[in-house]
VEXMIVEX-401997 format. One record per residue (C-alpha): residue in three letters; chain; z negated, x, y negated. Coordinates in Angstrom, 3 decimals, padded with zeros to 6 digits. Layout:
# VEXMIVEX-401997
<node ala A <Z X Y>> ...
//
This chain:
# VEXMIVEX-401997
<node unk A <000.000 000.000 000.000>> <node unk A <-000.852 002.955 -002.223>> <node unk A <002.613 004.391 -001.431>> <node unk A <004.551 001.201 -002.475>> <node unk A <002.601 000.608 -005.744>> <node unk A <003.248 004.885 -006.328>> <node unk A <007.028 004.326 -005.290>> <node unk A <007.182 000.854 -007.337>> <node unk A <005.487 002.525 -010.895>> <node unk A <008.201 005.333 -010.724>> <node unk A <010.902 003.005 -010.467>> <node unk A <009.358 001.372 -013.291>> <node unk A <009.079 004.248 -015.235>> <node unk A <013.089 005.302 -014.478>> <node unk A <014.121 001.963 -015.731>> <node unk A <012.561 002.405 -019.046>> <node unk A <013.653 006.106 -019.230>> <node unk A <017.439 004.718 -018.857>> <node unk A <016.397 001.810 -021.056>> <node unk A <015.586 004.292 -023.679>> <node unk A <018.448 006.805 -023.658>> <node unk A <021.238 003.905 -023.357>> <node unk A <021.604 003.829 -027.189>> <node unk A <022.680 007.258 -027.487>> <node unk A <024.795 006.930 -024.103>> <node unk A <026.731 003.859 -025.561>> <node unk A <027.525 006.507 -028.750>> <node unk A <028.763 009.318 -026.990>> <node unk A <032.205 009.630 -024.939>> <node unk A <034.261 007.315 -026.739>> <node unk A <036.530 008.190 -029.605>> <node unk A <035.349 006.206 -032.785>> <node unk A <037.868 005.096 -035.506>> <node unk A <036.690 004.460 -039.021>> <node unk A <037.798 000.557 -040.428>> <node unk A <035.848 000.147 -043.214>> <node unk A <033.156 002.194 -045.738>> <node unk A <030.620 000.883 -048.551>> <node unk A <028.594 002.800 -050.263>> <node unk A <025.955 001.365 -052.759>> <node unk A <025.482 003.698 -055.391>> <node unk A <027.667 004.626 -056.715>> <node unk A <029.332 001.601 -055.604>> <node unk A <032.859 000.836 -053.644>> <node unk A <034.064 -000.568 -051.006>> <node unk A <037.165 000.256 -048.710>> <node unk A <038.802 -000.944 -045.585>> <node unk A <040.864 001.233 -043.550>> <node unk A <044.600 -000.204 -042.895>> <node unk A <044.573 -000.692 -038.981>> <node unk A <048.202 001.714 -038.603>> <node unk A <045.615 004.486 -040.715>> <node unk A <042.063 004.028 -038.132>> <node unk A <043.257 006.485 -035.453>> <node unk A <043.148 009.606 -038.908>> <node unk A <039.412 008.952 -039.351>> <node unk A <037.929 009.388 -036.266>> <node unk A <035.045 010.807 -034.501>> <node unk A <033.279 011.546 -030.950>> <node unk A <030.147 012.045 -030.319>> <node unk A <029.585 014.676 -027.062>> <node unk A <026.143 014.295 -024.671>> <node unk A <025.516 017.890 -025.915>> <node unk A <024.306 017.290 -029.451>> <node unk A <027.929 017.700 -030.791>> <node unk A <030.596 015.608 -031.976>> <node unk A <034.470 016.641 -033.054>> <node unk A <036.852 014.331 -034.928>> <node unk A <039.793 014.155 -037.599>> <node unk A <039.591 013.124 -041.459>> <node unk A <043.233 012.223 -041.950>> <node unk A <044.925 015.642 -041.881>> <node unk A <041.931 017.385 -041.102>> <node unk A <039.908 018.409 -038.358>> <node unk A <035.935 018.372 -038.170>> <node unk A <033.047 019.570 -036.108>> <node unk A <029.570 019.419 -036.052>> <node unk A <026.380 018.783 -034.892>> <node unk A <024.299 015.566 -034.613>> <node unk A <020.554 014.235 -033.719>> <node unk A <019.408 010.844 -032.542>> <node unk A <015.572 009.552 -032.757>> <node unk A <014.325 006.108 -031.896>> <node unk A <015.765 003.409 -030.989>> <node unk A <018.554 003.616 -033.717>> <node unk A <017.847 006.901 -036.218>> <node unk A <020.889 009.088 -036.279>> <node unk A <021.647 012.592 -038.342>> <node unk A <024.829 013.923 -038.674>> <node unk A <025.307 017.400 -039.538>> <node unk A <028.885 018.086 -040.205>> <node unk A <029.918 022.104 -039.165>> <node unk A <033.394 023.646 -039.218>> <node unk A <036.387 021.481 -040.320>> <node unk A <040.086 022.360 -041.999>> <node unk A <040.290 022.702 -045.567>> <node unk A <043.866 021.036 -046.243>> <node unk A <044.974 018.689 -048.795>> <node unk A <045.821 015.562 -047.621>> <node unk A <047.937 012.742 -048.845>> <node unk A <046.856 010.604 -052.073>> <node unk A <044.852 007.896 -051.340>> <node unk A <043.380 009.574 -048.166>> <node unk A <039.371 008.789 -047.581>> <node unk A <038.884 012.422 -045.589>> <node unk A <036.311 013.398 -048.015>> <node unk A <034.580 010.242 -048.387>> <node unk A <034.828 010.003 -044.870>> <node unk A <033.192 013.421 -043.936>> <node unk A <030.551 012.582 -046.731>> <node unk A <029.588 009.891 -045.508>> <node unk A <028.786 010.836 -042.279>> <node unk A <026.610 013.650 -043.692>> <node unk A <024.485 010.472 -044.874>> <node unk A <024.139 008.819 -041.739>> <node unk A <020.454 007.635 -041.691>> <node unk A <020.838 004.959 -038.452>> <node unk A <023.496 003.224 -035.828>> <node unk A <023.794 000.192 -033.844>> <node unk A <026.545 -000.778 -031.270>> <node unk A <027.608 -004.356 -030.530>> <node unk A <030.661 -005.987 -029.143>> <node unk A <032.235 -001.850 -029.027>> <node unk A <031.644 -001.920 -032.724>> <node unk A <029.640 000.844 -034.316>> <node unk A <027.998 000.580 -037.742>> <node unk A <026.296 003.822 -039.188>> <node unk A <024.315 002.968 -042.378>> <node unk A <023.560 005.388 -044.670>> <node unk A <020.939 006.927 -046.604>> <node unk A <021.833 004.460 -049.532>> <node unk A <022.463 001.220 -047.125>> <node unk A <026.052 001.240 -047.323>> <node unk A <027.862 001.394 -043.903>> <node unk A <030.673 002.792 -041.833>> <node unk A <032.444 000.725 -039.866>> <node unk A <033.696 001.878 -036.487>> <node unk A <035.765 000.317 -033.452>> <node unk A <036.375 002.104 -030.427>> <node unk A <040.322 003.428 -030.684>> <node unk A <042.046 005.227 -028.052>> <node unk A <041.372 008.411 -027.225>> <node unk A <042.822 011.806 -028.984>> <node unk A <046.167 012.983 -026.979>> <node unk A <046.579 009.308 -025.915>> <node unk A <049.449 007.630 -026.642>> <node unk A <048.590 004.029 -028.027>> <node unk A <050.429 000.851 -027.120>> <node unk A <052.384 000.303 -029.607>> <node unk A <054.225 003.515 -029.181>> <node unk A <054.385 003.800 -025.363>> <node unk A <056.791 000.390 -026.487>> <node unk A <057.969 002.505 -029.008>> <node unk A <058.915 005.620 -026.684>> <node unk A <060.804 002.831 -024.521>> <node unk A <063.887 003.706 -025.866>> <node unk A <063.371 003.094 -029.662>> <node unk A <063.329 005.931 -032.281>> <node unk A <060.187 007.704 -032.996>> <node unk A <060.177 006.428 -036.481>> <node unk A <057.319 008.966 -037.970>> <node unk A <055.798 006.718 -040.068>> <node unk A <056.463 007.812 -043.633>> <node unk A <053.505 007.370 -046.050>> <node unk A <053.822 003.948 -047.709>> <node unk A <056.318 004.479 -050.410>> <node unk A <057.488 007.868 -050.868>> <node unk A <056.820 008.331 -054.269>> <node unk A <058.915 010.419 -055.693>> <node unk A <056.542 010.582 -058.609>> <node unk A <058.080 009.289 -061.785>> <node unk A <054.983 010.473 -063.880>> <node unk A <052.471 007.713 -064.763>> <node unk A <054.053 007.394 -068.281>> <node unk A <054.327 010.943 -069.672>> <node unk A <053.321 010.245 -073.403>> <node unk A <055.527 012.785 -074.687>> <node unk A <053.206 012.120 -077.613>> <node unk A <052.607 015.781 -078.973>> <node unk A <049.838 015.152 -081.661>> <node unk A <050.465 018.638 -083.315>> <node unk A <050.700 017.459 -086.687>> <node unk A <053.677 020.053 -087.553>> <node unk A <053.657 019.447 -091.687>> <node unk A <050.334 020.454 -092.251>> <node unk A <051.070 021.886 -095.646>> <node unk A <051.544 025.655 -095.520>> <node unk A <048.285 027.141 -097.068>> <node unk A <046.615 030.471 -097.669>> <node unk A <045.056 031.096 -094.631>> <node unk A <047.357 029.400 -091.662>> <node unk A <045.034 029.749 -088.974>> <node unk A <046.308 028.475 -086.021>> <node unk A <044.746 025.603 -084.742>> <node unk A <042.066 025.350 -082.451>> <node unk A <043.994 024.796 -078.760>> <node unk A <044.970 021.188 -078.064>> <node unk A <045.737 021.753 -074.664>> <node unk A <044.202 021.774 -070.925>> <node unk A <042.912 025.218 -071.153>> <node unk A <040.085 026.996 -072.344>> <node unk A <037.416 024.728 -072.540>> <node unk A <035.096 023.121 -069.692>> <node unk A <035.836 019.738 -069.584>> <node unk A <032.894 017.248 -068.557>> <node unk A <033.383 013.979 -066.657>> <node unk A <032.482 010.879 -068.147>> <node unk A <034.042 008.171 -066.663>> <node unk A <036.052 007.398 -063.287>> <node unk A <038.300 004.405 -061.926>> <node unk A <039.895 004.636 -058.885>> <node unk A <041.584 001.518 -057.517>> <node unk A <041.557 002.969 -053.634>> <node unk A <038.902 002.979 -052.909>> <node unk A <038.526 000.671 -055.690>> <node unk A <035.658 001.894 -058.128>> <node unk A <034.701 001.692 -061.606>> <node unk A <031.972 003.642 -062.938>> <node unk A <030.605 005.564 -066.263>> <node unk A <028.871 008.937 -065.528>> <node unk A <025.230 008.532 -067.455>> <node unk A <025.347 011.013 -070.179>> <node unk A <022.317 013.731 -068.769>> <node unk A <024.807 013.766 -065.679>> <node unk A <027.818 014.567 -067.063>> <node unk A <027.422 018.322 -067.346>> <node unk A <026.885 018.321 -062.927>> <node unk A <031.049 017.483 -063.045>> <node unk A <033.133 019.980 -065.021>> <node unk A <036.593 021.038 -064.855>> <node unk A <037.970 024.033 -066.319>> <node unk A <041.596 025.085 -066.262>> <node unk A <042.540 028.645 -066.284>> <node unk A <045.676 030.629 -067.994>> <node unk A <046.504 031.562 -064.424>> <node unk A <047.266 028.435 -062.778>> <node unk A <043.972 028.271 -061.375>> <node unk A <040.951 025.561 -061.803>> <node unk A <037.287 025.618 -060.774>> <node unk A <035.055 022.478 -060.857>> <node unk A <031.659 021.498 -060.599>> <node unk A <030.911 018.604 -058.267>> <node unk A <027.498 018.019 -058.469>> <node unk A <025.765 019.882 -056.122>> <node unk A <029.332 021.458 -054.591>> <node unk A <031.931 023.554 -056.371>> <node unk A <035.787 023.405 -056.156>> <node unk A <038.721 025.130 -056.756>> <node unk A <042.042 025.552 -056.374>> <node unk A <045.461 025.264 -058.523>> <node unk A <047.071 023.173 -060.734>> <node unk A <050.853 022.752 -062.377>> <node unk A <052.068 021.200 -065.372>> <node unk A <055.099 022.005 -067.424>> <node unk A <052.708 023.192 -070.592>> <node unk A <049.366 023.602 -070.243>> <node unk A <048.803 023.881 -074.170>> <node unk A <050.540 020.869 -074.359>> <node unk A <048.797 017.556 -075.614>> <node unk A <050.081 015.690 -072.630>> <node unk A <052.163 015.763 -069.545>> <node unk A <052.299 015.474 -065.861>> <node unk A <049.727 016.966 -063.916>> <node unk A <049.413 018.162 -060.314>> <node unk A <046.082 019.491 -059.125>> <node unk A <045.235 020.749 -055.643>> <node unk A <041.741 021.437 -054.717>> <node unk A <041.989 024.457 -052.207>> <node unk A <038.520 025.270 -051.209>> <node unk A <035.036 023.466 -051.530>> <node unk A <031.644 023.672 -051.033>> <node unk A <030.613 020.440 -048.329>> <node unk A <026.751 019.956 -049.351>> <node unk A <025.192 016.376 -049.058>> <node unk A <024.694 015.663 -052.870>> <node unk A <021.787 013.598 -053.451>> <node unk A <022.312 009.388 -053.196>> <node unk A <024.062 008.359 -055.962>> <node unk A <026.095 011.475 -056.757>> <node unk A <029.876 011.068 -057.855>> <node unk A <030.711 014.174 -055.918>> <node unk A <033.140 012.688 -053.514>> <node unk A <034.848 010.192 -055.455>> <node unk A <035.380 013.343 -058.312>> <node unk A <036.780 015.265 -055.600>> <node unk A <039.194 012.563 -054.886>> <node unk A <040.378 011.985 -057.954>> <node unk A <040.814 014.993 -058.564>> <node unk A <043.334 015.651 -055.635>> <node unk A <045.299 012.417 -056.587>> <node unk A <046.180 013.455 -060.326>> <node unk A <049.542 012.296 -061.781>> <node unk A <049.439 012.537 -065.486>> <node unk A <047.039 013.735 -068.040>> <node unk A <046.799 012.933 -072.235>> <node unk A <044.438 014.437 -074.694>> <node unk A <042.987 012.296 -078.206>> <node unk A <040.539 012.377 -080.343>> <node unk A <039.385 015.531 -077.957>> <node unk A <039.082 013.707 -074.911>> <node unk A <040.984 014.082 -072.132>> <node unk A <042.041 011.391 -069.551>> <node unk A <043.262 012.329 -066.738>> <node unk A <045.993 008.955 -065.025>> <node unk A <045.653 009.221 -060.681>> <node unk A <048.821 008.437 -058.785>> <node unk A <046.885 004.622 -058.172>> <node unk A <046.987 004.576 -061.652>> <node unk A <042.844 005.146 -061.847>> <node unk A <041.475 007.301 -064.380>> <node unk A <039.224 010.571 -064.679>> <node unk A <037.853 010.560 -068.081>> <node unk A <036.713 013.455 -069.932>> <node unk A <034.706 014.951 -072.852>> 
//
């Protein structure tokens, strides 16, 4: 009798044991896809187009790791569950490239460095973050699968490699060829040139940001403004301050001492620290990447995204 009550308390105490680790079972071995994000401050919310799901991506391995792809880049890392439900994300190694406007990668990888808990239902998964927004996730098909669609595809029909949504040749969010110089400024004495009216040569501080994918609207509160800066260089080159990560890269326009003009920037390499809740770090970043156009007045400068958002400056 004292065997079977032994023999029965152990099976007991295996049943709980499984009971307990089948949260973090049901989160590892499948391959995650991203369909929507929130975030609560600052706010936005975006939902991922279902032909987009399979570029933001992640799976979470039974040995503490996880691997996955933000849009044309790939990430690594390491991650920690507690609990019933806690979760910590600590994104490692990943690609530095510059991916398409309107990508989420960086929100995306962001995000997930923010991951506070999980829950599964119905092969959904819903991270929430430190600030109670959420990422959305369904389980996709796995990387180096082919999905359905295409095995129909591969039938016969083309491959038809999905071009971007509309090619946009960029025909430069209205240039404003609008050179404020002020030529006839009546020759006197001592015709010092005037102070530069251009991109370069001064650090430029955010103010304000819209940005219609994901769509946001925001005003950066003035003792904040100096934590996102943006200075252009003679060289072609830019560094920026992104809160509590730094950028830089390259940029092109036809005249950089020019009052106005198109405006390509591409961020090249970056710092990847979780900035504190609230911080506009990511959706800076962004904007940044998905500059079109840029005018200066009145010595602000506002900088017009290919969604036709805006990055102002002071």
């Amino acid at each position: 009798m004292r065997k079977l009550t032994l023999l029965a308390l152990a099976i007991g105490a295996t049943a709980i044991l499984a009971a307990c680790g089948g949260g973090s079972s049901a989160l590892t071995g499948k391959n995650w896809q991203l369909t929507a994000i929130t975030e609560k401050v600052p706010a936005f919310q975006g939902v991922i187009p279902p032909a987009d799901q399979t570029k933001y991506a992640i799976t979470f391995n039974t040995d503490g790791t996880f691997n996955g792809t933000a849009d044309c880049n790939q990430i690594a890392g390491t991650y920690k569950t507690s609990g019933s439900s806690g979760l910590t994300i600590t994104p490692g190694i990943s690609t530095m490239a510059m991916c398409p406007e309107g990508s989420f990668d960086t929100l995306f990888v962001h995000g997930l460095s923010r991951a506070k808990s999980y829950a599964i239902a119905n092969d959904t998964l819903t991270i929430t973050l430190a600030d109670d927004g959420t990422m959305t996730f369904v389980v996709g098909v796995a990387a180096g699968s082919t999905p359905a669609a295409t095995t129909a595809a591969s039938a016969g029909a083309p491959a038809t490699a999905k071009p971007t949504s509309a090619p946009t040749s960029k025909p430069t969010a209205k240039p404003t060829a609008k050179p404020t110089a002020a030529p006839t400024k009546a020759p006197g004495a001592s015709a010092a040139p005037a102070p530069a009216t251009g991109l370069v040569g001064k650090a430029w501080q955010l103010t304000a940001v819209t940005e219609k994918v994901p769509a946001f609207q925001g005003v950066v509160p003035a003792d904040q403004q100096a934590n996102y800066t943006l200075t252009f260089n003679t060289d072609g080159t830019f560094a920026a301050k992104a809160d509590c990560n730094t950028v830089s890269g390259t940029f092109n326009t036809v005249d950089p001492t020019a009052a106005s003009g198109d405006l390509m920037i591409a961020p090249e390499t970056s710092t990847t620290a979780a900035c504190a809740d609230g911080s506009y770090s990511d959706l800076y970043v962004l904007g940044l990447g998905n500059a079109a156009s840029y005018a200066i007045a009145d010595a602000a400068l506002t900088i017009t995204l290919h969604d036709q958002g805006t990055l102002t400056f002071k």
